[in-house]
C-alpha positions as CSV (number, residue, x, y, z in Angstrom):
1,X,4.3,4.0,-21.0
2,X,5.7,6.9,-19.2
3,X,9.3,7.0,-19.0
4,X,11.8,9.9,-17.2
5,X,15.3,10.0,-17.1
6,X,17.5,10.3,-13.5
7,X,20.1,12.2,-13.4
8,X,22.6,14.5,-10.9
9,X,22.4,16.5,-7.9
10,X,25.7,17.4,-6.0
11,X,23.9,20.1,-3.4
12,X,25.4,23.4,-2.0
13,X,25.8,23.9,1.7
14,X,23.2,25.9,1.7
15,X,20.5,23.5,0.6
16,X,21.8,20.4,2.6
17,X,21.1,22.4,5.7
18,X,17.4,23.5,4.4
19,X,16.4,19.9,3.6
20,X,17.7,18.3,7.0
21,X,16.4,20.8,9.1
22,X,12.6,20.2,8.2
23,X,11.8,17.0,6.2
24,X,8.5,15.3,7.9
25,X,6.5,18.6,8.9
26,X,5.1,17.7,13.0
27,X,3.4,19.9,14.6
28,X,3.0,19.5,18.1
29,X,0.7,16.6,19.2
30,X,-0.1,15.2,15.9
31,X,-2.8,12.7,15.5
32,X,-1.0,9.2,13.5
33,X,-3.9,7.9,12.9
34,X,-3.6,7.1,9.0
35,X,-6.0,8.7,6.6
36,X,-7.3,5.6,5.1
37,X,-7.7,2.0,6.9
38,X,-4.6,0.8,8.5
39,X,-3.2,-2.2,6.0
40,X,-1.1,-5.3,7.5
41,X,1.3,-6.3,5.7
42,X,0.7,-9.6,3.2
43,X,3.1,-12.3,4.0
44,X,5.8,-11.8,0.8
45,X,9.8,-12.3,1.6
46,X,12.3,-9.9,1.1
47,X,13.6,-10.5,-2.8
48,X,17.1,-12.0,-2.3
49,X,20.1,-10.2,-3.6
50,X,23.9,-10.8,-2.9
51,X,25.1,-7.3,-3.9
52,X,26.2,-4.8,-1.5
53,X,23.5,-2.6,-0.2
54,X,24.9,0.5,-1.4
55,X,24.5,1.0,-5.1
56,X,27.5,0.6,-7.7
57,X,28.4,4.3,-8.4
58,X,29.5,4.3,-11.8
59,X,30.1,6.9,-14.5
60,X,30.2,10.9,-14.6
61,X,27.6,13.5,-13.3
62,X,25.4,15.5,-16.0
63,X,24.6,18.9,-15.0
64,X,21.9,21.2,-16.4
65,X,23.8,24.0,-17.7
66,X,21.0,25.6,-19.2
67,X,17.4,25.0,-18.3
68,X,13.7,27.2,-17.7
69,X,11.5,27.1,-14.5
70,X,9.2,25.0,-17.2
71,X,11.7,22.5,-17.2
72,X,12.3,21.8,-13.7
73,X,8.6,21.8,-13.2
74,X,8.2,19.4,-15.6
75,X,10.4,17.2,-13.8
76,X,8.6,17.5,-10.9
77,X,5.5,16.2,-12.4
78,X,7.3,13.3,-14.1
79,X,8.8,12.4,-10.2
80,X,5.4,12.6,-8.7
81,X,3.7,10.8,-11.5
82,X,6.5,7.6,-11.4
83,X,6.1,7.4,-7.9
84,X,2.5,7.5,-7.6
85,X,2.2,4.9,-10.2
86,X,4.7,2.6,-8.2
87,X,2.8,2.6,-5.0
88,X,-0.5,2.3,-6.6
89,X,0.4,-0.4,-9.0
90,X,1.8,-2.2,-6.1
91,X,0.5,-1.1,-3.3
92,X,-2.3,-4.8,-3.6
93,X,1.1,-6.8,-3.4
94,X,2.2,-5.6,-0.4
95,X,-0.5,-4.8,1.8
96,X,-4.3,-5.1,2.8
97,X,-6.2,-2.3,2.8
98,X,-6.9,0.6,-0.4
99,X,-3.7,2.7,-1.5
100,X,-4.9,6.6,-1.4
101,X,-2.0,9.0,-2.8
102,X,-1.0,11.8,-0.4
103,X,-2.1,15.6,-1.6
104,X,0.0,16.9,-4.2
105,X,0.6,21.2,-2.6
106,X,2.9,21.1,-5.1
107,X,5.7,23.9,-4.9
108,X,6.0,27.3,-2.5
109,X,7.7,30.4,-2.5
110,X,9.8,30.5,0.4
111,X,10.7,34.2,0.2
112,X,6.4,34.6,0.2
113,X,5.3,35.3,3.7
114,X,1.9,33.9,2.8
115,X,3.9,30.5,1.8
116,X,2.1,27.1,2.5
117,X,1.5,25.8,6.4
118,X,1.1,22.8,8.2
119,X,-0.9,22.8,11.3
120,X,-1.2,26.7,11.0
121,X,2.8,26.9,11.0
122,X,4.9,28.3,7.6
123,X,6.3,25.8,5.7
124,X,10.7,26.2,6.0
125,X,12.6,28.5,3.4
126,X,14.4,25.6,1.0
127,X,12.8,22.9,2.2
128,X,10.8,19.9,1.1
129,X,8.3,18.0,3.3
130,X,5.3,15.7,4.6
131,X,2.7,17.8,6.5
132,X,1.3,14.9,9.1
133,X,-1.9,16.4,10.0
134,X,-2.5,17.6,6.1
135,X,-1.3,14.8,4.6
136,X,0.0,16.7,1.6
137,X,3.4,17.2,0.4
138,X,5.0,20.3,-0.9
139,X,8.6,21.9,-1.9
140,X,10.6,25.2,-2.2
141,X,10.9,25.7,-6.0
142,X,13.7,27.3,-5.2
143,X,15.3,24.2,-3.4
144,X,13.9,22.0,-6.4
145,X,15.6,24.8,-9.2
146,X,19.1,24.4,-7.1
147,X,19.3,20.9,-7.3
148,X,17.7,20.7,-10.6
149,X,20.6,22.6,-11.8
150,X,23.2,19.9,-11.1
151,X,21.1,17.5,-12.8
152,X,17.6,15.8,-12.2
153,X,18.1,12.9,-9.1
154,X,17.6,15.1,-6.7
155,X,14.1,16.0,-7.8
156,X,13.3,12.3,-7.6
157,X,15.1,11.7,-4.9
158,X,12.9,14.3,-2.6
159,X,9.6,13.3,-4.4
160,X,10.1,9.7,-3.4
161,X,11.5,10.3,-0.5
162,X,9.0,12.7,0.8
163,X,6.3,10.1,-0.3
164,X,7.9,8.0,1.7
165,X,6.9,9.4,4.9
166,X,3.6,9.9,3.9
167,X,3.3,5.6,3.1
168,X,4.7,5.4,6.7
169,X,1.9,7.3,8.1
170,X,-0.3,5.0,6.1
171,X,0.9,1.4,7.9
172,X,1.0,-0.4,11.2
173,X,3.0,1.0,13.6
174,X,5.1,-1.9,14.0
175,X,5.8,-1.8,10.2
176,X,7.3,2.4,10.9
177,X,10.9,2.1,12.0
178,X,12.2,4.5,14.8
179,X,15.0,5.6,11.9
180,X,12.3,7.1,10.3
181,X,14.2,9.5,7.7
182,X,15.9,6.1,6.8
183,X,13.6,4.1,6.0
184,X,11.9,7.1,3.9
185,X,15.4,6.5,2.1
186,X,15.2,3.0,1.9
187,X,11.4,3.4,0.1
188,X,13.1,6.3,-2.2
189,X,15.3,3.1,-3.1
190,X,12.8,0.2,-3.7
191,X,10.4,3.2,-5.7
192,X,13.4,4.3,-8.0
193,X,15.1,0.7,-8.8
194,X,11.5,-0.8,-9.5
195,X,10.1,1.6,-11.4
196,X,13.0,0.7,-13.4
197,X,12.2,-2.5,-13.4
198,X,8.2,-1.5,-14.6
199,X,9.9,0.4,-17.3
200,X,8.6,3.5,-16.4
201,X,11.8,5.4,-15.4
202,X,14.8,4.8,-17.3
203,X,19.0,5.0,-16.1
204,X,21.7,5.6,-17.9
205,X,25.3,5.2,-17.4
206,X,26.2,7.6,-14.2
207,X,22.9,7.7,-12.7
208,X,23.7,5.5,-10.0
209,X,26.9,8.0,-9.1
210,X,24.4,10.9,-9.1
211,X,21.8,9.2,-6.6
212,X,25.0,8.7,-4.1
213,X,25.9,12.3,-4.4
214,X,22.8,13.6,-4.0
215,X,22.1,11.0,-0.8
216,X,26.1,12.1,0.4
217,X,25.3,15.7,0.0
218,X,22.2,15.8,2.2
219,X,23.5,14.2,4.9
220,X,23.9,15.9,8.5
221,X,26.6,13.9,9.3
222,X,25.2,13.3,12.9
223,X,24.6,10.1,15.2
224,X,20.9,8.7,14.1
225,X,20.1,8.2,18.0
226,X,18.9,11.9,17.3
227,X,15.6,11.7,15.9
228,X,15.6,14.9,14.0
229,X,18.6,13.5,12.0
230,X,18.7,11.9,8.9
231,X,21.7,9.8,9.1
232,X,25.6,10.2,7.6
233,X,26.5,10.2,4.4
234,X,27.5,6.3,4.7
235,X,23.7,5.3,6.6
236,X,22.0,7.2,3.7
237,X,23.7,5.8,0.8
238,X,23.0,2.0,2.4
239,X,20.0,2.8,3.3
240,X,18.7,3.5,-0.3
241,X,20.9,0.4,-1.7
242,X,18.6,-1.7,1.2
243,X,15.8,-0.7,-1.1
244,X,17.1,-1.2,-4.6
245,X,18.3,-4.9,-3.5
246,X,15.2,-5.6,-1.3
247,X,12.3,-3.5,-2.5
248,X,9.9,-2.4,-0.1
249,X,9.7,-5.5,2.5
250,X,13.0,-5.0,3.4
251,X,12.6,-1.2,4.2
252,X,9.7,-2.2,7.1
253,X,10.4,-2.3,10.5
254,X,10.9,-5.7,11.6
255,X,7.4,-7.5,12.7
256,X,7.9,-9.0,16.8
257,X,6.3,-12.8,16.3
């Protein structure tokens, strides 16, 4: 059974501004259609869960004071492999239709001018995102190396976050909500917490403080009726806490009847 620890991120100025200026890649008229058969979603309920929706921050941050490029890499491919084994081993319980994983770039250079594009544009300096038309997702190493630094959260955090954008492009429209950063958020949430629960990422004592740093630290602190925001610090932090209490179902859109 693979297992990964969570860990810290408190982010720089610096890198909040490169991951909120950039995170689903668009390029110009983009075709939504998904890139496998649109699913409905199967008629399952919310879990129920009287806790708060923002998770109980307890315990101390654990830096990296000493670490390789290896290491951080490795990380990487232990976020991307928890999170792709979520969605696929649960994909059936939520929704019609095959699960297909997005592309895996993988990480850039952003100081390479030949760096990765979406749509025949660079990919951002320091940032991390979905390409829509490529259906792919990639990442600065340099923007992973920062935050490994302060600890590991905030490579899983962009991993499933990121991956999040790319399930939204995979489902019914009226399953996508308009807060679309959000609910990638809220699906960072429900993918953390339950592959806790599959035993295939383990917490410790001070993870959950770390995940509401990191979510604190990349927020723009602007109103969310901008679309190219990614909500406040406090939006952020409840929006992941939505998806550790309600899993998935309560991260989608609201179906009209």
């Amino acid at each position: 059974m693979f297992k990964q620890r969570v860990l810290a991120l408190a982010l720089s100025v610096a890198a909040v501004t490169a991951v909120t200026t950039g995170c689903e890649f668009k390029v110009g008229n983009v075709d939504q259609t998904p890139p496998t058969s649109v699913p409905s979603m199967k008629t399952t309920k919310a879990p129920q869960d009287t806790s708060a929706d923002t998770p109980q921050q307890t315990g101390d941050p654990s830096p990296n004071a000493q670490f390789s490029d290896a290491d951080v890499t490795k990380e990487i491919n232990g976020a991307v492999e928890v999170v792709d084994k979520y969605w696929s081993d649960h994909w059936s319980e939520l929704f019609t239709g095959t699960y297909k994983a997005p592309a895996i770039k993988g990480v850039y250079n952003g100081d390479d001018p030949a760096r990765f594009t979406c749509g025949g544009q660079p990919a951002d300096k320091f940032n991390a995102y979905y390409c829509i038309p490529e259906d792919y997702l990639a990442w600065d190493f340099a923007l992973m190396k920062a935050g490994y630094a302060q600890g590991d959260a905030f490579v899983y955090l962009v991993v499933a976050h990121e991956w999040g954008h790319a399930i939204q492009n995979r489902l019914q429209m009226n399953l996508v909500s308009t807060d679309k950063e959000l609910q990638a958020d809220c699906l960072a949430g429900a993918v953390l917490w339950g592959a806790q629960k599959d035993g295939t990422l383990t917490w410790e004592d001070g993870d959950t403080t770390e995940i509401g740093q990191s979510l604190s630290a990349l927020a723009d602190n602007t109103e969310w009726a901008d679309p190219s925001s990614h909500g406040d610090a406090i939006e952020r932090v409840s929006a992941f806490g939505k998806g550790r209490t309600q899993g998935v179902v309560g991260c989608l859109a609201k179906q009209s009847t």
